[in-house]
Phi, psi and omega in degrees: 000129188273148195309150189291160180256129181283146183236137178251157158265131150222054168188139179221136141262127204211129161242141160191210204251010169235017215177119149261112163114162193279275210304327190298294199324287180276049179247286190290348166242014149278314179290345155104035179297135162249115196269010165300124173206159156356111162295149195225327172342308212207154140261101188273026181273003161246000164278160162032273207196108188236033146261184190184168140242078198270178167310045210314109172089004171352144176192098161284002177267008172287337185237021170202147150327184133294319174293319193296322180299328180286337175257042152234092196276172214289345173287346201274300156007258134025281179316271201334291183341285188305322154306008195241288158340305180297332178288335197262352171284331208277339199076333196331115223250064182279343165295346195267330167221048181297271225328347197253359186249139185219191190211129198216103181255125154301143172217132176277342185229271197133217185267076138354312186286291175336305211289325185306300182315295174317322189280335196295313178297316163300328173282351196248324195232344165080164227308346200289295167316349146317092243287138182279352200255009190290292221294300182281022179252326183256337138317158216248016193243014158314308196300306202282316190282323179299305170317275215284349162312316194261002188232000203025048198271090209246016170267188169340112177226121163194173174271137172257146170216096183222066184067225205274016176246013206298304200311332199291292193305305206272026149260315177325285188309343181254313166321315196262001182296297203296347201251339163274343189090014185276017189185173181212009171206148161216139159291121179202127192172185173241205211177131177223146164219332215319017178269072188251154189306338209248316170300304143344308174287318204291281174325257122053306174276332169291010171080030195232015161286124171293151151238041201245117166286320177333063190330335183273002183229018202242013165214096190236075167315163183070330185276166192281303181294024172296111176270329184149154207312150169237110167346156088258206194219153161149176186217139156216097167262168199222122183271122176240133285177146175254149206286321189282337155267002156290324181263022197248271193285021190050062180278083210283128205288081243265272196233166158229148167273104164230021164175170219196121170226132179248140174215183151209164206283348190033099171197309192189154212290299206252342160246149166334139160261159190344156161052008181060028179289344173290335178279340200259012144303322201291275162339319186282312183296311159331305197302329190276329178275349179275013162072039174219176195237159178358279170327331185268029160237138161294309173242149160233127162311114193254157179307321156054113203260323238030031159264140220285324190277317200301330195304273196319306211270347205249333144280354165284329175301339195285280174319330199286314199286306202271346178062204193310333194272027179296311219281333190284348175291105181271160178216144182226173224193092137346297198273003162314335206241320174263343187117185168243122206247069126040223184299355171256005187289343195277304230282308183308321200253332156291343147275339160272350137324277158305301215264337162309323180265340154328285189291330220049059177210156156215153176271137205279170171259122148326155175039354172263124196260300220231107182237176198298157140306313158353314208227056198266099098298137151315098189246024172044083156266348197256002170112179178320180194195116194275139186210164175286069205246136182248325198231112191204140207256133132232136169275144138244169174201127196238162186305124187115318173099013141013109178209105194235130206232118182226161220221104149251149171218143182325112188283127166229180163284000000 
């Protein structure tokens, strides 16, 4: 039987709400920046909640024209960026093997912002006047396709779409394209823009919305004053590589992938099931295809919402895997610093994930001051942390019962 194929990172693209760019992104949340701030996107002053975690200073024009950026929308903006960044960390030769390179972006809503602009036209000037560019601008498999357009990324390409785990799966799924042999390279992560007048209210009215204006408080996963979740924006793809034709062409090799678990919660639209058994279903499976058992992973990215049940119920998942040695594990919360980036967060919080075992360093959870009982865990409240990671988890967990569990691990020869 022939031996299995191993998948490497040797590239990362990262936008986020601390950060244009993978070093800026990741400088700034080993330092403990808080990208929450006043929204400027929109006029939020009759909304909700009127923080965010948008992109700061976005400029799509290092990788698109102007007309092509304007037939985009801004999540798909965003994908292209980041992906673009991530082909040029990798050195990756894509004229040299397109049919074999393929591209697989989560996106959980898709464009919003187009869609909004559109229904104000149709209702104000009526149907004739409807942009010809809505439909391939507001689908969510753009983000995947526009990439591969602009990159001639001509292997497997399509979009996952599963709520706030989507960025998660369509690196699982692009980990298992390469380990079947269909690509021997994938662009692969998620991608958001949702921060729109519609998104806001929506959220907002299902209770799953912070209603803490306060930028320096209003997104403290783990903590007892926690209310709910703060938008964000963002991109994180990761060019993931089959190891033998990455050390073939000298590549310098960022982790190895090494596994991916999926489970669902069958239980209920928008919560956890009991006990976090679904999530830690996710985790178990992950622990069993990288063939190690609990104990050996050093860190977990945890979905860490700061919503109150995501909190609670995602350290309970945490103990059910890990037993006593939960307490001995640090877990940091991403989305402290950035917001919660929806279908793009699996893509976000595994590149940062990857670039922890690159440096041997994580960036600590933000704002949580005060912490819950509930939530005893080792959450690096105290900021980075230099650690020895041999193994390191990210969770996503999504709306829907969602739950995607990926495994890296520290790259040797």
């Amino acid at each position: 039987m022939a031996e299995e194929r191993r998948v490497v990172v040797t590239g990362v693209g990262l936008l986020t709400a601390v950060g244009n760019g993978r070093e800026a992104s990741w400088q700034a949340l080993l330092a403990g920046t808080n990208g929450i701030r006043p929204i400027t996107l929109i006029d939020a002053s009759d909304l909700p909640t009127r923080v965010a975690g948008e992109v700061p200073g976005f400029d799509p024009s290092i990788y698109l024209d102007r007309k092509e950026a304007r037939r985009m929308d801004r999540f798909t903006q965003l994908a292209v960026v980041a992906a673009g960044e991530a082909l040029e960390h990798s050195g990756l030769d894509v004229a040299a093997d397109a049919d074999e390179i393929g591209c697989m972006i989560g996106v959980g809503i898709g464009g919003m912002t187009t869609l909004e602009e559109e229904f104000k036209v149709l209702f104000e000037k009526g149907p004739s006047r409807v942009s010809p560019f809505l439909v391939p601008m507001f689908i969510a498999d753009m983000a995947a396709g526009q990439t591969s357009i602009r990159f001639g990324l001509r292997g497997p390409n399509f979009n996952t779409m599963s709520a706030c785990a989507s960025g998660a799966d369509a690196l699982g799924t692009a980990l298992e394209v390469i380990k079947r042999g269909d690509a021997i390279a994938m662009v692969a992560g998620g991608s958001e823009a949702s921060v729109t007048r519609m998104s806001v209210a929506a959220f907002a009215a299902s209770r799953a919305l912070s209603r803490n204006d306060d930028p320096e408080t209003a997104s403290r996963p783990f903590d007892l004053g926690r209310d709910g979740f703060v938008l964000g924006e963002g991109a994180g793809i990761l060019v993931l590589e089959e190891r033998e034709h990455a050390i073939a062409r000298g590549a310098t090799i960022l982790a190895e992938f090494a596994s991916y678990g999926q489970s669902a919660d069958a239980f209920h639209v928008t919560q956890p099931s009991e006990n976090g058994e679904g999530a830690a279903r996710a985790m178990n499976m992950a622990l069993k295809k990288a063939g190690i058992v609990a104990t050996d992973i050093d860190y977990v990215n945890a979905h860490g919402t700061s919503t109150p049940l995501n909190d609670k119920f995602e350290t309970m998942s945490i103990k059910n895997v890990f037993g006593e040695a939960a307490y001995s594990i640090p877990i940091s919360s991403t989305k402290s610093m950035i917001g919660h980036t929806l279908g793009a967060a699996g893509g976000v919080e595994a590149a940062v994930t990857v670039l922890s075992l690159r440096d041997q360093k994580i960036h600590g959870t933000f704002h949580l001051v005060t912490p819950d009982p509930d939530c005893d865990l080792d959450y690096v409240p105290d900021g980075q942390r230099a650690l020895d990671l041999e193994y390191a988890m990210s969770n996503s967990l999504g709306f829907g019962g969602h739950n995607s569990s990926l495994i890296f691990k520290r790259y040797a020869e």
